[in-house]
PyMOL CGO cylinders between C-alpha atoms (Angstrom):
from pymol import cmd
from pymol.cgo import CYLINDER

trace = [
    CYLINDER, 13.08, 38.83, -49.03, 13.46, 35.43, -47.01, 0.3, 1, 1, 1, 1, 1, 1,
    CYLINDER, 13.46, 35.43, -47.01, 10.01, 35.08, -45.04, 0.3, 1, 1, 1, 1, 1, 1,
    CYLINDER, 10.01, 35.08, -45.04, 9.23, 33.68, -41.80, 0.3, 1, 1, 1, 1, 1, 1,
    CYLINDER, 9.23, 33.68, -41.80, 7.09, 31.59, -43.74, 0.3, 1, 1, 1, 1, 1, 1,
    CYLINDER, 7.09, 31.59, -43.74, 9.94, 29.91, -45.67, 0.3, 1, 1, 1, 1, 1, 1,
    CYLINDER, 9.94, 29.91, -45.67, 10.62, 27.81, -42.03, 0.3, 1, 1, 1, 1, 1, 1,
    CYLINDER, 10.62, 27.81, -42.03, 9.58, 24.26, -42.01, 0.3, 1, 1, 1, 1, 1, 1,
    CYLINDER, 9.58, 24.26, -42.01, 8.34, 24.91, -38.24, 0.3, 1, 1, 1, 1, 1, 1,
    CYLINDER, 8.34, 24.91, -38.24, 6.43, 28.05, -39.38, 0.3, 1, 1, 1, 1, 1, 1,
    CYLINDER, 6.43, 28.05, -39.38, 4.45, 26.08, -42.00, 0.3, 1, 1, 1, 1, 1, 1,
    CYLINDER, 4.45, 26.08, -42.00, 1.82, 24.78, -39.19, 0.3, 1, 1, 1, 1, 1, 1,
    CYLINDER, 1.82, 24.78, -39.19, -1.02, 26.97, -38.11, 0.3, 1, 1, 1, 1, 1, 1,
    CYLINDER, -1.02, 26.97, -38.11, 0.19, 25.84, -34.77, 0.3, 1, 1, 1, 1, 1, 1,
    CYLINDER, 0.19, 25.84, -34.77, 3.77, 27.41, -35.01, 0.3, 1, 1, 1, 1, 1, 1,
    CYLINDER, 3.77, 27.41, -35.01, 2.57, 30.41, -36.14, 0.3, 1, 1, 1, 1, 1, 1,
    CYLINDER, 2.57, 30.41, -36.14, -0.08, 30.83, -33.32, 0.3, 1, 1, 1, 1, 1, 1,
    CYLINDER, -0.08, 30.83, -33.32, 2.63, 30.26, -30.95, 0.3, 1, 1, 1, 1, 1, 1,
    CYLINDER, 2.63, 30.26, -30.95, 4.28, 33.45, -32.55, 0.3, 1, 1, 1, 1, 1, 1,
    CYLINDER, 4.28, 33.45, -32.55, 1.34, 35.37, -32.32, 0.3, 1, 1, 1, 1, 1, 1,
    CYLINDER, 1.34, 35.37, -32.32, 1.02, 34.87, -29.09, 0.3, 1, 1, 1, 1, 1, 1,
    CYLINDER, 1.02, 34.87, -29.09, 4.80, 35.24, -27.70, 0.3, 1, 1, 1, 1, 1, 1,
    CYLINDER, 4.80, 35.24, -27.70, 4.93, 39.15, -29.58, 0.3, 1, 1, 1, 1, 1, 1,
    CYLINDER, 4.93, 39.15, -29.58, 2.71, 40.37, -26.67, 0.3, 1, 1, 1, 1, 1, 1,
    CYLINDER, 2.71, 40.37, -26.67, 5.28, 38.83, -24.12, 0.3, 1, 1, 1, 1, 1, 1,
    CYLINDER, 5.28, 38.83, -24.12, 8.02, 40.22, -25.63, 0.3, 1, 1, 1, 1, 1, 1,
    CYLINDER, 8.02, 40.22, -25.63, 6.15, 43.63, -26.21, 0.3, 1, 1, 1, 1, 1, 1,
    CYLINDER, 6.15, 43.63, -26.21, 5.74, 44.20, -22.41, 0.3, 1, 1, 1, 1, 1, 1,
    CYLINDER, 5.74, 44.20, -22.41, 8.97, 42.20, -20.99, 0.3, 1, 1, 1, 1, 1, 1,
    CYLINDER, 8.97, 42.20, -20.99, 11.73, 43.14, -23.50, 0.3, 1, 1, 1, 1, 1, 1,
    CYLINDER, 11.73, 43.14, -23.50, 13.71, 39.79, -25.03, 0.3, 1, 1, 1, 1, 1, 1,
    CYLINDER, 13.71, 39.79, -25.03, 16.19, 39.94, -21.17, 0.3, 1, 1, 1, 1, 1, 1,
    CYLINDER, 16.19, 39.94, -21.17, 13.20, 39.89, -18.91, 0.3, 1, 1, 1, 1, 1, 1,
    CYLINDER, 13.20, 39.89, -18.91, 10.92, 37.31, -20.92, 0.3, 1, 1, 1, 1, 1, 1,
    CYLINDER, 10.92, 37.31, -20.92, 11.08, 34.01, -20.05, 0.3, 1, 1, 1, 1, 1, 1,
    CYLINDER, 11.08, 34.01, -20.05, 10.38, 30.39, -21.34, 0.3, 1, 1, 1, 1, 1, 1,
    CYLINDER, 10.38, 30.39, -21.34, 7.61, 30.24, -18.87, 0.3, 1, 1, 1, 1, 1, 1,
    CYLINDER, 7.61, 30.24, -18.87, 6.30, 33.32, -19.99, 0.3, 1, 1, 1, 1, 1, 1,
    CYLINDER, 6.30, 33.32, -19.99, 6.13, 32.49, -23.50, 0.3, 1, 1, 1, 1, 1, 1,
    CYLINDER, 6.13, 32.49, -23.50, 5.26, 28.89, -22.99, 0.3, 1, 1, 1, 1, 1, 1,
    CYLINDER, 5.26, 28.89, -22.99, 1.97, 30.14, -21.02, 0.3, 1, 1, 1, 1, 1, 1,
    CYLINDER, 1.97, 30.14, -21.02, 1.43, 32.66, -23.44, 0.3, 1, 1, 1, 1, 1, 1,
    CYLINDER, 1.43, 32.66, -23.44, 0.92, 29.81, -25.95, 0.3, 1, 1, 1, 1, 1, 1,
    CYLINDER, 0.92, 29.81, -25.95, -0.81, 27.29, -24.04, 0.3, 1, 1, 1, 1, 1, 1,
    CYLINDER, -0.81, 27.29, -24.04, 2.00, 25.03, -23.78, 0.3, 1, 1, 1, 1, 1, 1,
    CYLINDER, 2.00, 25.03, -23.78, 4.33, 23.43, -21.25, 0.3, 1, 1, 1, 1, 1, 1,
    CYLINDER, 4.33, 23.43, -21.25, 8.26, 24.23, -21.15, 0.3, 1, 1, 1, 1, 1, 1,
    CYLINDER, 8.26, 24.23, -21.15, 8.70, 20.96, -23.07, 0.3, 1, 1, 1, 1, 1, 1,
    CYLINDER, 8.70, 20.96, -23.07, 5.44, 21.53, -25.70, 0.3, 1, 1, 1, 1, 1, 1,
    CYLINDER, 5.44, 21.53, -25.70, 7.50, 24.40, -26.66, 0.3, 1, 1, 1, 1, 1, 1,
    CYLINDER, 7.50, 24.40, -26.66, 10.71, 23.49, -27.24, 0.3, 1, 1, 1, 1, 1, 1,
    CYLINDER, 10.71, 23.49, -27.24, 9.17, 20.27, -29.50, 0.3, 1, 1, 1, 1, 1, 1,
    CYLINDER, 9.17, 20.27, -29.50, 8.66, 23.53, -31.72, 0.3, 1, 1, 1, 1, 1, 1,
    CYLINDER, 8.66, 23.53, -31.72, 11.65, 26.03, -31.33, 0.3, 1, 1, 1, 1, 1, 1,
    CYLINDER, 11.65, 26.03, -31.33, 15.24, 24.81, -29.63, 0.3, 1, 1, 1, 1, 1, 1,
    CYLINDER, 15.24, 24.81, -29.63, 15.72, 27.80, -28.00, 0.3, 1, 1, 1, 1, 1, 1,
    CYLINDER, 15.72, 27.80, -28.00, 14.36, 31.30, -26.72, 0.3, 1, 1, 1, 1, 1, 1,
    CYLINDER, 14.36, 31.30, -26.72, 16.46, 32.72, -29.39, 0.3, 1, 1, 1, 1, 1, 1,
    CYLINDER, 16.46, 32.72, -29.39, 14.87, 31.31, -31.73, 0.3, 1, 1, 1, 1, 1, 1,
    CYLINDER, 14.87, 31.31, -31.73, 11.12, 31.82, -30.51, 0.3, 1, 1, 1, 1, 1, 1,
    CYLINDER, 11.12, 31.82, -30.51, 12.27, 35.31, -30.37, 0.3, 1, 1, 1, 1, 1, 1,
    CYLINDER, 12.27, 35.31, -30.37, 13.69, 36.08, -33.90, 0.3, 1, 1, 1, 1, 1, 1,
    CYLINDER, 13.69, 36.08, -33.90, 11.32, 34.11, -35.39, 0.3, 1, 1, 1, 1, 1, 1,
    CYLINDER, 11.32, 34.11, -35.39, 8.18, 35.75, -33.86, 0.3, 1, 1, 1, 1, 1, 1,
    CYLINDER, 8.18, 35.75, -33.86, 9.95, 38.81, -34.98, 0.3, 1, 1, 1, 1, 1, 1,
    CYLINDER, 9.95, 38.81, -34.98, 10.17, 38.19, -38.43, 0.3, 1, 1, 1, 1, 1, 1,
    CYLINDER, 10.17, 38.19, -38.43, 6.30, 36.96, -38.15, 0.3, 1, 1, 1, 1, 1, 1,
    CYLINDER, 6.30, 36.96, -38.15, 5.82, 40.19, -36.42, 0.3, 1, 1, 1, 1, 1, 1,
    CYLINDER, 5.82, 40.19, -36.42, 7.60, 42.24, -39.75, 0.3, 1, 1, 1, 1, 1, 1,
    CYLINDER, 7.60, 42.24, -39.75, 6.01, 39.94, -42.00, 0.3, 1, 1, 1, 1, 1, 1,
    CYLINDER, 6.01, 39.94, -42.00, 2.29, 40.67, -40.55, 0.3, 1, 1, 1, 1, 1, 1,
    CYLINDER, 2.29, 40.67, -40.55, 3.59, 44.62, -40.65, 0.3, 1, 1, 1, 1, 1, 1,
    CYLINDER, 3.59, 44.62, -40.65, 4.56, 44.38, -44.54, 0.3, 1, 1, 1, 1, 1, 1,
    CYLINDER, 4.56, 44.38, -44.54, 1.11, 43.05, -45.20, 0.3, 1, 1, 1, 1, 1, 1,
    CYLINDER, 1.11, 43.05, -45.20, -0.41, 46.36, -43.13, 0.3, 1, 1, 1, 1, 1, 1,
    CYLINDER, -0.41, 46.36, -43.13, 1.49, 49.00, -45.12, 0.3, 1, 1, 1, 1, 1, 1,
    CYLINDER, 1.49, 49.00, -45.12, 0.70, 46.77, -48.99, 0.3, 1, 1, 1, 1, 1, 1,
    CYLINDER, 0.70, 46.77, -48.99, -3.22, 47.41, -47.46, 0.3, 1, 1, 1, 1, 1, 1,
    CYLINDER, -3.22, 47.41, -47.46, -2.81, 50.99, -46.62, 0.3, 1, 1, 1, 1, 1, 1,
    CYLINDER, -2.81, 50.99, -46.62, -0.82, 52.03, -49.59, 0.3, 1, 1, 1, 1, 1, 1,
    CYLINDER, -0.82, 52.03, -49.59, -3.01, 50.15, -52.26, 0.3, 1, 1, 1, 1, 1, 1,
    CYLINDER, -3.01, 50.15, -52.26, -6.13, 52.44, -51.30, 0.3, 1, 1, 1, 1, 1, 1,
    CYLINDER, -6.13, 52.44, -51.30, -5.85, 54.24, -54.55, 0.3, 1, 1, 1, 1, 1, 1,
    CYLINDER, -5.85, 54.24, -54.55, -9.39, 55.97, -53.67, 0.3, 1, 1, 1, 1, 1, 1,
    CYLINDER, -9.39, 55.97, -53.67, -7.03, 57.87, -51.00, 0.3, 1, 1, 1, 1, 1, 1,
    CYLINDER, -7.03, 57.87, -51.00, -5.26, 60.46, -51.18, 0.3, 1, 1, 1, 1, 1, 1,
    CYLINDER, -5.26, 60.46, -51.18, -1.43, 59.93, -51.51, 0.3, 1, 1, 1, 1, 1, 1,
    CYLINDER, -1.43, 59.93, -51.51, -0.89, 61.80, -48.12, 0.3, 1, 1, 1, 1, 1, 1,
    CYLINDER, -0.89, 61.80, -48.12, -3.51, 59.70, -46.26, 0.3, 1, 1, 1, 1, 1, 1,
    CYLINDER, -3.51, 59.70, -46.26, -2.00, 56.51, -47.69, 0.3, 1, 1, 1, 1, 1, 1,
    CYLINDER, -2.00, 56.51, -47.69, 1.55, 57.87, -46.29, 0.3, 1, 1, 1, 1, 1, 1,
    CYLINDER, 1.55, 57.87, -46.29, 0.08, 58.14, -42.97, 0.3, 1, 1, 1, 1, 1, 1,
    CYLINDER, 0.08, 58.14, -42.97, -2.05, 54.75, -42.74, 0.3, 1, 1, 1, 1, 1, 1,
    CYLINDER, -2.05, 54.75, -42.74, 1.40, 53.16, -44.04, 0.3, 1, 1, 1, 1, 1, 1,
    CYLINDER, 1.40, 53.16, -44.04, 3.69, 54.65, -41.53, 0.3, 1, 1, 1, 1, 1, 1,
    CYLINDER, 3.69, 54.65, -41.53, 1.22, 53.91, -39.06, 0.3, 1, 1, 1, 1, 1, 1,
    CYLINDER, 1.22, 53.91, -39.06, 1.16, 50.35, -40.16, 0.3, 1, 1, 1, 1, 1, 1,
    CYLINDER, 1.16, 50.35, -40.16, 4.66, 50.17, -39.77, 0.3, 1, 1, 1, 1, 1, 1,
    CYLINDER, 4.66, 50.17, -39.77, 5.44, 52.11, -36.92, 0.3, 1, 1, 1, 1, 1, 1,
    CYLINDER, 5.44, 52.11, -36.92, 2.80, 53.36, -35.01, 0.3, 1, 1, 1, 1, 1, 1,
    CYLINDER, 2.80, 53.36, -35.01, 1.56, 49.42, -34.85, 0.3, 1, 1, 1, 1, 1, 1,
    CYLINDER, 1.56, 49.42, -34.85, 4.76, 49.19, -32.76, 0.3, 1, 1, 1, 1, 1, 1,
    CYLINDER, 4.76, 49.19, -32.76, 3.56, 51.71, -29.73, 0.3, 1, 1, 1, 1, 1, 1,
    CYLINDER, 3.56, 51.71, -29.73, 0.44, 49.16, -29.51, 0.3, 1, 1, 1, 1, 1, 1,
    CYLINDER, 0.44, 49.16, -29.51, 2.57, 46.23, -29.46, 0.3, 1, 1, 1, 1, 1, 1,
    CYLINDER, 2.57, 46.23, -29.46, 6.36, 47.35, -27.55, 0.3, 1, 1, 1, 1, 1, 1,
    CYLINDER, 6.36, 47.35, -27.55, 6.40, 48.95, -23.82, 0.3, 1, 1, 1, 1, 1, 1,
    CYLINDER, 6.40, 48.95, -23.82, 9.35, 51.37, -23.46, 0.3, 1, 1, 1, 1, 1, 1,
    CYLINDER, 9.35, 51.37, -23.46, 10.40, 48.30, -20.88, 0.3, 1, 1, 1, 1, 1, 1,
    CYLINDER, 10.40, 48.30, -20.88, 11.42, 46.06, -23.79, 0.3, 1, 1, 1, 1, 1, 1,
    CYLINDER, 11.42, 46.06, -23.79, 13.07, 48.11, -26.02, 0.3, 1, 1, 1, 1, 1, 1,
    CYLINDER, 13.07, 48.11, -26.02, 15.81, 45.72, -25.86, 0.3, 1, 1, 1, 1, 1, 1,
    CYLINDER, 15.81, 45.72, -25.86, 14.49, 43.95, -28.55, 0.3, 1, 1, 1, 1, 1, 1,
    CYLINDER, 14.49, 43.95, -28.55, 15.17, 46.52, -31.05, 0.3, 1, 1, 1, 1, 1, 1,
    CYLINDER, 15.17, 46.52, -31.05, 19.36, 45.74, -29.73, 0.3, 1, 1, 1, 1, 1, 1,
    CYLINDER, 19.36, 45.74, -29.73, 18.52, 41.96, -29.84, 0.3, 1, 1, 1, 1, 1, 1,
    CYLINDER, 18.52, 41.96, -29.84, 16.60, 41.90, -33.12, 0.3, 1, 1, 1, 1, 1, 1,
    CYLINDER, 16.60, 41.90, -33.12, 19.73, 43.36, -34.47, 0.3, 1, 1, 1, 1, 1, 1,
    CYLINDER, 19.73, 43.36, -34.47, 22.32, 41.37, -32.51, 0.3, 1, 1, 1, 1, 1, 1,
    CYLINDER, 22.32, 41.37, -32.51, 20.92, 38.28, -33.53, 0.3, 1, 1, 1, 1, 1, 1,
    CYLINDER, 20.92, 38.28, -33.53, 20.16, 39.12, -37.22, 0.3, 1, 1, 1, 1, 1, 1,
    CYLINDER, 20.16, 39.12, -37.22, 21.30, 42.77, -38.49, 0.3, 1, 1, 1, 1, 1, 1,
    CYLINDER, 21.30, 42.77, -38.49, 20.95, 41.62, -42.14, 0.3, 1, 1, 1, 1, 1, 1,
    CYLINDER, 20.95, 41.62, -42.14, 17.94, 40.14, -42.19, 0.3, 1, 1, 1, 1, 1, 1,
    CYLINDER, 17.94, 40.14, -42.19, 16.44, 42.98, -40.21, 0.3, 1, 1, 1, 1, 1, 1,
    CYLINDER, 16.44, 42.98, -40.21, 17.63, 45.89, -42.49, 0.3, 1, 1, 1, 1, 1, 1,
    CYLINDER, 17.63, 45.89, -42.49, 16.58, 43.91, -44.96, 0.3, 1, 1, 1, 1, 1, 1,
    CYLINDER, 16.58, 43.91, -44.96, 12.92, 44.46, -43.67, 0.3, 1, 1, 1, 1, 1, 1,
    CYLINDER, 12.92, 44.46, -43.67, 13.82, 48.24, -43.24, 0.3, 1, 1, 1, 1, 1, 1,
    CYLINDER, 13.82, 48.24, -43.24, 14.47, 48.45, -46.91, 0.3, 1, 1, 1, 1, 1, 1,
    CYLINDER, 14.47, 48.45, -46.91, 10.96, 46.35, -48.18, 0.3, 1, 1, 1, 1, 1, 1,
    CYLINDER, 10.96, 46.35, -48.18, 9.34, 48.74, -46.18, 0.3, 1, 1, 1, 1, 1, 1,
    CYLINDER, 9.34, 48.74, -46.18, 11.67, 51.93, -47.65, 0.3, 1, 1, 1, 1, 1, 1,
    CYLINDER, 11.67, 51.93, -47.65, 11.08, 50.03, -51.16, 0.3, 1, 1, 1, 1, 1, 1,
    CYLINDER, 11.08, 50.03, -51.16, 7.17, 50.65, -50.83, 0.3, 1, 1, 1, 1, 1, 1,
    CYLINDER, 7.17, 50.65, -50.83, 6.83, 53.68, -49.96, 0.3, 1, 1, 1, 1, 1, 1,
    CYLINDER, 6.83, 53.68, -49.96, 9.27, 54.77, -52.46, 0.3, 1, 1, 1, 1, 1, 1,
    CYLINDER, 9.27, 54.77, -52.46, 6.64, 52.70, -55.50, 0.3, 1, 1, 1, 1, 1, 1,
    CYLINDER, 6.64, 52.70, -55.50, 4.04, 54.44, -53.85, 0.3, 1, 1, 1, 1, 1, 1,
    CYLINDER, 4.04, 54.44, -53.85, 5.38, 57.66, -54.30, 0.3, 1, 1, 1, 1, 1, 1,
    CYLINDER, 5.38, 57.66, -54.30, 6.84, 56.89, -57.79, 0.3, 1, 1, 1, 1, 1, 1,
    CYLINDER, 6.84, 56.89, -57.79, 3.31, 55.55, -59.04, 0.3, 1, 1, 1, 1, 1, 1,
    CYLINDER, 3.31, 55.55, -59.04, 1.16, 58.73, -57.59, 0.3, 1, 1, 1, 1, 1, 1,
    CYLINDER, 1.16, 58.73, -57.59, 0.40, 61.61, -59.67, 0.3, 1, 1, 1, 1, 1, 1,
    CYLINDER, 0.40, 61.61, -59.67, 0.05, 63.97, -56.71, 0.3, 1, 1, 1, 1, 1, 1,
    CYLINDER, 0.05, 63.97, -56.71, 3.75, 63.32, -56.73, 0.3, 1, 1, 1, 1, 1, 1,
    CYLINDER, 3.75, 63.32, -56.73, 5.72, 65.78, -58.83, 0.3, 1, 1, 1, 1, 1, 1,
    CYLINDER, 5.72, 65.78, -58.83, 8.85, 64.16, -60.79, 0.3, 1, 1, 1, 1, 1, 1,
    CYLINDER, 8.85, 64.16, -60.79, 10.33, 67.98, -61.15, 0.3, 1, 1, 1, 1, 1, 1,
    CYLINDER, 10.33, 67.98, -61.15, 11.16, 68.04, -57.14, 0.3, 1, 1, 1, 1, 1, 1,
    CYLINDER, 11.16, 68.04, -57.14, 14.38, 68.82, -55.60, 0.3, 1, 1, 1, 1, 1, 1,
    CYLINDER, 14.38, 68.82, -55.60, 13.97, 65.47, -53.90, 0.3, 1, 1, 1, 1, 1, 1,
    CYLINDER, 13.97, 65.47, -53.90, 13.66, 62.34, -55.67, 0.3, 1, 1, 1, 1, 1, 1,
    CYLINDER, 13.66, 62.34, -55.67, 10.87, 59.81, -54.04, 0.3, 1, 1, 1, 1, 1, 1,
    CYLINDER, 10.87, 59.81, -54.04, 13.94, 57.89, -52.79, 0.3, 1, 1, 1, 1, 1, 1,
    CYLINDER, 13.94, 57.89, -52.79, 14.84, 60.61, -50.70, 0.3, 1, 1, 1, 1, 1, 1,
    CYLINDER, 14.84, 60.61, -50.70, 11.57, 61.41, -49.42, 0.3, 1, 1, 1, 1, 1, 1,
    CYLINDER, 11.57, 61.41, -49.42, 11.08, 57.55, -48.42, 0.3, 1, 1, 1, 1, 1, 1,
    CYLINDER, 11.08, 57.55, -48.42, 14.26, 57.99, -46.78, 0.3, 1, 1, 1, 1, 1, 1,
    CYLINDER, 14.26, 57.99, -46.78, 13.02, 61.48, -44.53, 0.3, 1, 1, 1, 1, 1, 1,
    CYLINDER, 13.02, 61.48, -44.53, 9.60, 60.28, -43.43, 0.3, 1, 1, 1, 1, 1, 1,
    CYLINDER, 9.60, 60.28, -43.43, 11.04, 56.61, -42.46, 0.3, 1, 1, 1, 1, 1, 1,
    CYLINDER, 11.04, 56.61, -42.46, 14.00, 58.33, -40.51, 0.3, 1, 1, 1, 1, 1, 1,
    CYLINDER, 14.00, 58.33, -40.51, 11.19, 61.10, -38.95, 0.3, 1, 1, 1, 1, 1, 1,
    CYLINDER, 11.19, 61.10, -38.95, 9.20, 57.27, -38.40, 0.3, 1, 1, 1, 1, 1, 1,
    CYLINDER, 9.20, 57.27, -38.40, 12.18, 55.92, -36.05, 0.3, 1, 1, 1, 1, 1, 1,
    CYLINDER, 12.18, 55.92, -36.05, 10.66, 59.13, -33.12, 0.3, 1, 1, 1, 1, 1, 1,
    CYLINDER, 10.66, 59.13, -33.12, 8.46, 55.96, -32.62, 0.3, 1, 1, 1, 1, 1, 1,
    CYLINDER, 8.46, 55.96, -32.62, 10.57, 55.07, -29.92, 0.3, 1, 1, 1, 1, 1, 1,
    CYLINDER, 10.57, 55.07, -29.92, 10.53, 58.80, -28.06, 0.3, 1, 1, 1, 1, 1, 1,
    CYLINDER, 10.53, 58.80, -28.06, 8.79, 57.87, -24.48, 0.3, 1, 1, 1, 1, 1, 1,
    CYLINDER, 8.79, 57.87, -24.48, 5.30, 59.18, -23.18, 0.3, 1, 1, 1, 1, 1, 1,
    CYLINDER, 5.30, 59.18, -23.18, 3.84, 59.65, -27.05, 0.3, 1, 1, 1, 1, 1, 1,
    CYLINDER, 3.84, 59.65, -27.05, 0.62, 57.63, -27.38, 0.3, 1, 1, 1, 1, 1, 1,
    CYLINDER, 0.62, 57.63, -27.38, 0.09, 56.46, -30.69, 0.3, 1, 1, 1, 1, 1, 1,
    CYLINDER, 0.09, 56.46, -30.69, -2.29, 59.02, -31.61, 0.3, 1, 1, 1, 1, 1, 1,
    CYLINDER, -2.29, 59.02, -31.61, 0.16, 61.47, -31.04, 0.3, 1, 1, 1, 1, 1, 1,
    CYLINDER, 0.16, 61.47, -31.04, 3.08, 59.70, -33.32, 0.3, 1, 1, 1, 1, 1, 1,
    CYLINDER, 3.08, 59.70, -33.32, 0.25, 59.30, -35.91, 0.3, 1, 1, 1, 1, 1, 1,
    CYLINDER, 0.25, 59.30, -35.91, -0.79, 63.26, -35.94, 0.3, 1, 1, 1, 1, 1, 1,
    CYLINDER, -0.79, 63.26, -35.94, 2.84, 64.39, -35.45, 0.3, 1, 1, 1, 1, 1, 1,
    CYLINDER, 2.84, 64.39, -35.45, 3.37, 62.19, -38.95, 0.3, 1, 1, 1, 1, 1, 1,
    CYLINDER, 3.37, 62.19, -38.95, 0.36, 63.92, -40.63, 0.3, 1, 1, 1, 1, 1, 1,
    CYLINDER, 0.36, 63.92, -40.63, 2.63, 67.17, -39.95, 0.3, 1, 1, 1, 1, 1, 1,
    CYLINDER, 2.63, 67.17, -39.95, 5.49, 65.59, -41.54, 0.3, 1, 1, 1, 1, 1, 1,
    CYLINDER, 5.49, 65.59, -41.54, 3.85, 64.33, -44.78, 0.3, 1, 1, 1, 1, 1, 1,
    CYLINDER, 3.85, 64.33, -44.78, 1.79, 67.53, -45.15, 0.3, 1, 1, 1, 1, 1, 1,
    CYLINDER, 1.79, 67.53, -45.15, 4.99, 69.31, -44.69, 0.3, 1, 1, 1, 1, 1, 1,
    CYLINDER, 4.99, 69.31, -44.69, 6.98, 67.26, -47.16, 0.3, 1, 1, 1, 1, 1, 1,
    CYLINDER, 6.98, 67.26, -47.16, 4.59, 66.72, -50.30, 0.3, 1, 1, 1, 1, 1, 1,
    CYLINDER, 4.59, 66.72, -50.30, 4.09, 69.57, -52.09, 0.3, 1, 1, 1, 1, 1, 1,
    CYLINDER, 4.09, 69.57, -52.09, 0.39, 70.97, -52.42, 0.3, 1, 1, 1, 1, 1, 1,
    CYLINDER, 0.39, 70.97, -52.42, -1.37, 69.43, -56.02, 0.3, 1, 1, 1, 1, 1, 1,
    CYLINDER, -1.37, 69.43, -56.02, -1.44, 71.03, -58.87, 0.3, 1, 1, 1, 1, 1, 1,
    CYLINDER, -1.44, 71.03, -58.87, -5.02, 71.18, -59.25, 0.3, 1, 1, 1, 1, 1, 1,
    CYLINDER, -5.02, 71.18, -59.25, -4.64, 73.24, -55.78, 0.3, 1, 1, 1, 1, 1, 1,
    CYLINDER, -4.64, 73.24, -55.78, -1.92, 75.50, -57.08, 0.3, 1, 1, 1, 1, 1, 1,
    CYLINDER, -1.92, 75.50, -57.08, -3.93, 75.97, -59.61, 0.3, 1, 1, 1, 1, 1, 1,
    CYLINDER, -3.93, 75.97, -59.61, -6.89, 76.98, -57.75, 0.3, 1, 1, 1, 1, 1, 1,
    CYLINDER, -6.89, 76.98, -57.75, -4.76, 79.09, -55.86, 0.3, 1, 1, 1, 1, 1, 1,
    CYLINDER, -4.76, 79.09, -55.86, -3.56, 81.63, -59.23, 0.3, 1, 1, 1, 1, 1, 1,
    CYLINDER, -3.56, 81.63, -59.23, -6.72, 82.94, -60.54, 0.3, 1, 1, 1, 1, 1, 1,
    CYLINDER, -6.72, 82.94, -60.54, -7.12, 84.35, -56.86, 0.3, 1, 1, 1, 1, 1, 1,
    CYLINDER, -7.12, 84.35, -56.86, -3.85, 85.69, -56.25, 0.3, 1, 1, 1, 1, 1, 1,
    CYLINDER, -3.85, 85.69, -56.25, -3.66, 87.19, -59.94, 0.3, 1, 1, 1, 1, 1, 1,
    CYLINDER, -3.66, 87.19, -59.94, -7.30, 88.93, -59.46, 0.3, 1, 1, 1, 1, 1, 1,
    CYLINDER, -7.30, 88.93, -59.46, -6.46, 90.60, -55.88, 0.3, 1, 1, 1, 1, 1, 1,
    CYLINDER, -6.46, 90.60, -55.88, -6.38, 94.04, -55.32, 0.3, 1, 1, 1, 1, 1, 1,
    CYLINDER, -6.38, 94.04, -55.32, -2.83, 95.13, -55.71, 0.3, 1, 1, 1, 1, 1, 1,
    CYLINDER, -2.83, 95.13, -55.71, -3.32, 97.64, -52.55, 0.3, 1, 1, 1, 1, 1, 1,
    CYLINDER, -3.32, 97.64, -52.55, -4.29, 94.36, -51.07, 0.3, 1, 1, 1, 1, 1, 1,
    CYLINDER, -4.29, 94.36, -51.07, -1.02, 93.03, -52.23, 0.3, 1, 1, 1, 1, 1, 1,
    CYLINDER, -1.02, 93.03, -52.23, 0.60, 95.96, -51.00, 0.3, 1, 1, 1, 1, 1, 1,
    CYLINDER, 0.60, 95.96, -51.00, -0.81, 95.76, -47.36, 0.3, 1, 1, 1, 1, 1, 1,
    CYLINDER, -0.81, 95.76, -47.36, -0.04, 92.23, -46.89, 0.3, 1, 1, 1, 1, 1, 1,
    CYLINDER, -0.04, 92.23, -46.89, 3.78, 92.92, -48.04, 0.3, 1, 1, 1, 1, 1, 1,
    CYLINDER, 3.78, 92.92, -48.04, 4.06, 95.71, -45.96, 0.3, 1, 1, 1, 1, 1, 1,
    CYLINDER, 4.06, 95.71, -45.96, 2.97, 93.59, -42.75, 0.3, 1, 1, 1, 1, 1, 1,
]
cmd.load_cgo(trace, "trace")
């Protein structure tokens, strides 16, 4: 994947504290309602200190973006590399990472950048949607909680909990909220371990069959 990084301009620590700095202004103005004055204060610069580093808002823009998704990619490796964790708790802490990470950074004002990011760069933006898809797909591949006799392959499951990840953008959730309402959907999706299944026969197979009865007859 082409990085942010791979920018002659992005190779200072100056340039890329200047797109640190502008993601805030875009997360509370949107891309329409931002503007050079904004993100020139933002960085401690005048109009003219910043265009010596980017020609155009444009560019400040898609360029802090891909910093932004860059930064995000780095999150999720952290989260899912916790091999300590539980595979479920490493779902969560990467979808957080990746999404959730955008309810701290995006006001429901400026979510014109999600139209921008793609009208300016579709490609390069799905191509972050895939990296992301990519690693939580490995993660799921690599995990022994994950069964390979499923009905869904870990592709597919990548592709349900990023598509359930996109509610991100549903107005008046806090993060919190997105974050537990995620918990739901991995719990929901991964199928219980087989050490708990297997904790779970002995007990069914020594139960009172009248129990068995009662309970089928409710």
């Amino acid at each position: 994947m082409e990085s942010i990084t791979s920018s002659p301009k992005a190779q200072s620590a100056r340039a890329d504290a200047i797109l640190t700095s502008v993601i805030p202004v875009f997360g509370r103005f949107g891309f329409k309602k931002t503007s050079i004055e904004d993100l020139a204060a933002a960085a401690g610069l005048s109009k003219q200190g910043l265009y010596l580093h980017f020609a155009s808002k444009e560019e400040i823009f898609f360029s802090a973006l891909r910093h932004y998704l860059d930064a995000g990619l780095v999150l999720v490796d952290r989260a899912l590399i916790q091999q300590q964790a539980a595979l479920a708790s490493r779902l969560v802490a990467a979808l957080d990472a990746w999404f959730g990470r955008h309810l701290a950074t995006f006001s429901p004002a400026s979510f014109d950048v999600i139209e921008t990011g793609d009208s300016l760069s579709r490609e390069a933006v799905d191509r972050y949607k895939t990296a992301f898809r990519d690693r939580i797909t490995a993660a799921l591949t690599q995990s022994p909680e994950f069964s390979a006799n499923r009905n869904v392959s870990a592709e597919q499951l990548s592709k349900v909990l990023f598509t359930f990840g996109l509610t991100w953008k549903e107005r008046g959730r806090s993060r919190a909220e997105f974050v537990e309402d995620m918990r739901l959907c991995v719990k929901a999706c991964l199928p219980a371990s087989d050490s708990t299944r297997a904790a779970r026969i002995p007990v069914a197979a020594s139960a009172p069959a009248k129990t068995t009865t009662s309970r089928s007859a409710r």
